[in-house]
C-alpha positions as CSV (number, residue, x, y, z in Angstrom):
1,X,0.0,0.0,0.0
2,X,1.4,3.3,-0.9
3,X,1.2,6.7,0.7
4,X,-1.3,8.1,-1.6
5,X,-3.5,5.4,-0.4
6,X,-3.7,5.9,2.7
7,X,-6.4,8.5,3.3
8,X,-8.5,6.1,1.5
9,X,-7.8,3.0,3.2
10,X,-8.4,5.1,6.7
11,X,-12.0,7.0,5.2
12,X,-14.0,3.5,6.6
13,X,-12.1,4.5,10.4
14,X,-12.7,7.8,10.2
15,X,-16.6,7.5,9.6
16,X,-16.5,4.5,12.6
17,X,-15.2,7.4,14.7
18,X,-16.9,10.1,14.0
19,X,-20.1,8.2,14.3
20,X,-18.8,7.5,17.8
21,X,-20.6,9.6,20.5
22,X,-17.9,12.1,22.6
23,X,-18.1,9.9,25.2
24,X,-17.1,6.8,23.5
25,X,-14.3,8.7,21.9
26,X,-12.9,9.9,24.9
27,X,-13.2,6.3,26.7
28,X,-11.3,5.1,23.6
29,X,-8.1,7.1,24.0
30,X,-7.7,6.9,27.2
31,X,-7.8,2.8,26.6
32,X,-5.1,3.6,23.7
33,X,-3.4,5.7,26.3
34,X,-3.1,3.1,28.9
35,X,-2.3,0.5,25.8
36,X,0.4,2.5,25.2
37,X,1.8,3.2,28.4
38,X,1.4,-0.2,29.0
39,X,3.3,-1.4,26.3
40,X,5.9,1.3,27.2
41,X,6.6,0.4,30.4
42,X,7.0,-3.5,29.2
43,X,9.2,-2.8,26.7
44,X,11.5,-0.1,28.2
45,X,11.1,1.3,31.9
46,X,10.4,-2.5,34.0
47,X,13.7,-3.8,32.6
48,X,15.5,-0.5,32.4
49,X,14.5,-0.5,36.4
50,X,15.2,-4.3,37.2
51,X,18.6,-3.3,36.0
52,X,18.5,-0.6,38.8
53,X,17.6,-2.8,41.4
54,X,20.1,-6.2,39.9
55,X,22.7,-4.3,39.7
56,X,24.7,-3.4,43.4
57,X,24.4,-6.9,43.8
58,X,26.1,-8.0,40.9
59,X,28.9,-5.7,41.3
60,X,29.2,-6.6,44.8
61,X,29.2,-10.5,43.4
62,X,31.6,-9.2,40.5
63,X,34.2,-7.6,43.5
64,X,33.9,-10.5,45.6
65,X,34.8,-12.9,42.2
66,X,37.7,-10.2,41.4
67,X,39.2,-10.2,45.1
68,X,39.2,-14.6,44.9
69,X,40.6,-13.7,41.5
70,X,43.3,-11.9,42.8
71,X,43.9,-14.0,46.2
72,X,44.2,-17.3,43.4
73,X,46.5,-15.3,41.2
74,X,49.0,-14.4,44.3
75,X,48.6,-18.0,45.7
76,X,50.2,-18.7,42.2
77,X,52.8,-16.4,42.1
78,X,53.5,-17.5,45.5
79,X,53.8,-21.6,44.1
80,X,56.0,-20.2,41.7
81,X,58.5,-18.2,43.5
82,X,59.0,-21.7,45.6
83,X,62.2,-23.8,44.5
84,X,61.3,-27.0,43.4
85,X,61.6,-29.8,45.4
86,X,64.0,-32.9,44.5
87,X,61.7,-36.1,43.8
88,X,62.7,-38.3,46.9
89,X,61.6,-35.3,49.4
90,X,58.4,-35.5,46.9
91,X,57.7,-38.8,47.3
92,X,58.0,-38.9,51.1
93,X,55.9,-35.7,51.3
94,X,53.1,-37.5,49.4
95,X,53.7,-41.1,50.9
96,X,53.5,-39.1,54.4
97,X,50.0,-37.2,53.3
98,X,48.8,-41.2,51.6
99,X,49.1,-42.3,55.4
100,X,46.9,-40.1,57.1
101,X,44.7,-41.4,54.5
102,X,45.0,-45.0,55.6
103,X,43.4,-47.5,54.1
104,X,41.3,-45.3,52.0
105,X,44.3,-44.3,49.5
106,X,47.4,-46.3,48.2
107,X,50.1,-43.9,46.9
108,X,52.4,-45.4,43.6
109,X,55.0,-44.1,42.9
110,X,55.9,-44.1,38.8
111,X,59.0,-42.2,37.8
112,X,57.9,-38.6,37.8
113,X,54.4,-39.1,38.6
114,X,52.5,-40.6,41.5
115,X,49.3,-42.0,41.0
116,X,47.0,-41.8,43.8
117,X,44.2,-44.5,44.5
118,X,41.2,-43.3,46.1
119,X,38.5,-45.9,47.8
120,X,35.6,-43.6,49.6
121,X,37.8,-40.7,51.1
122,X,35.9,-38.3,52.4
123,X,35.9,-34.1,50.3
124,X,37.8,-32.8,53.6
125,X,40.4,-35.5,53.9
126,X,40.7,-35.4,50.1
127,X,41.1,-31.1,50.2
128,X,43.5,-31.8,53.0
129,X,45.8,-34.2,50.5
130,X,45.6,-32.0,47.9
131,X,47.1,-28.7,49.5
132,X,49.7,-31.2,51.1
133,X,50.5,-32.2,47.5
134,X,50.8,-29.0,46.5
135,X,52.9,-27.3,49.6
136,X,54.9,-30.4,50.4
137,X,55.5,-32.2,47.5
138,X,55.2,-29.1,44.7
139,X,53.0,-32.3,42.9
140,X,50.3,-31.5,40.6
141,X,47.4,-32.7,39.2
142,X,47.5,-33.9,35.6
143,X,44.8,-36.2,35.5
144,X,41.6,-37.0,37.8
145,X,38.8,-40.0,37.6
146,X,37.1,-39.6,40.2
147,X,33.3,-40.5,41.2
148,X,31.7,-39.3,44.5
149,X,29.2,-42.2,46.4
150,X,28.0,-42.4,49.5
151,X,31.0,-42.7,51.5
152,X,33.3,-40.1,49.6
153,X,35.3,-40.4,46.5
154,X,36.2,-43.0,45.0
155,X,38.9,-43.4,41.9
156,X,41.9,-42.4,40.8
157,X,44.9,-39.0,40.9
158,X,47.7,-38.8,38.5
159,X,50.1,-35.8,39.8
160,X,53.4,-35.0,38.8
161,X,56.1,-34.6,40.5
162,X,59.9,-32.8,40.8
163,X,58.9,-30.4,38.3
164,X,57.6,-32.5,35.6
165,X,55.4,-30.9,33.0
């Protein structure tokens, strides 16, 4: 439809209208009105405003995330910095943090990596292992298959140690 037609595709509405009395006229803009406003708010003031309200929390989430950020990033530079330890001080760091394990690990020992046998240790004891892994022996993780059950994990941890890649 062009422009040219419009005035005569609109002559049917404006006859509808004007045979409208005042009062229904007036009762039907102030229902486009509302329509409108409606529609407005919808489409740009609710969400513009539930941004408002969203939005000190996510920052505060965002600084908290940054601050962990940060905390991990000088934990790493710290790890770094360390010298590296010689594999037989490895090896009895890890064998030593396998004990307080007891029966629920068995430590082997495999050149520059150490495989680590897990049967139903519990997520503190298995944290605890870790950063004793990590401080003690400077070992690493390179390979995890692991499944948590009822009494804890279960699986196996291949780490490498005395600076391996």
């Amino acid at each position: 439809m062009s422009t040219a037609g419009l005035p005569t595709a609109l002559g049917p509405l404006r006859v509808w209208w004007r045979a409208l009395s005042t009062r229904d006229r007036r009762l039907l803009r102030v229902a486009i009105a509302v329509l409108i406003f409606g529609a407005l708010w919808l489409v740009a003031l609710q969400p513009a405003l539930q941004t408002l309200r969203s939005a000190p929390a996510a920052l505060d989430a965002a600084e908290v995330q940054l601050q962990t950020m940060q905390r991990l990033a000088a934990e790493a530079g710290e790890l770094r910095a360390t010298p590296p330890v010689n594999p037989e001080q490895a090896a009895a760091a890890l064998q030593a943090a396998t004990a307080r394990l007891g029966d629920q690990g068995r430590l082997s020992l495999q050149g520059d990596r150490a495989v680590l046998t897990l049967n139903g240790v519990a997520t503190g004891a298995l944290r605890d292992w870790l950063a004793e892994a990590r401080s003690g022996a400077r070992a690493r993780p390179v390979e995890a298959s692991l499944m948590r059950g009822a009494q804890g994990f279960s699986g196996t941890l291949v780490l490498a140690i005395g600076g391996a890649p």
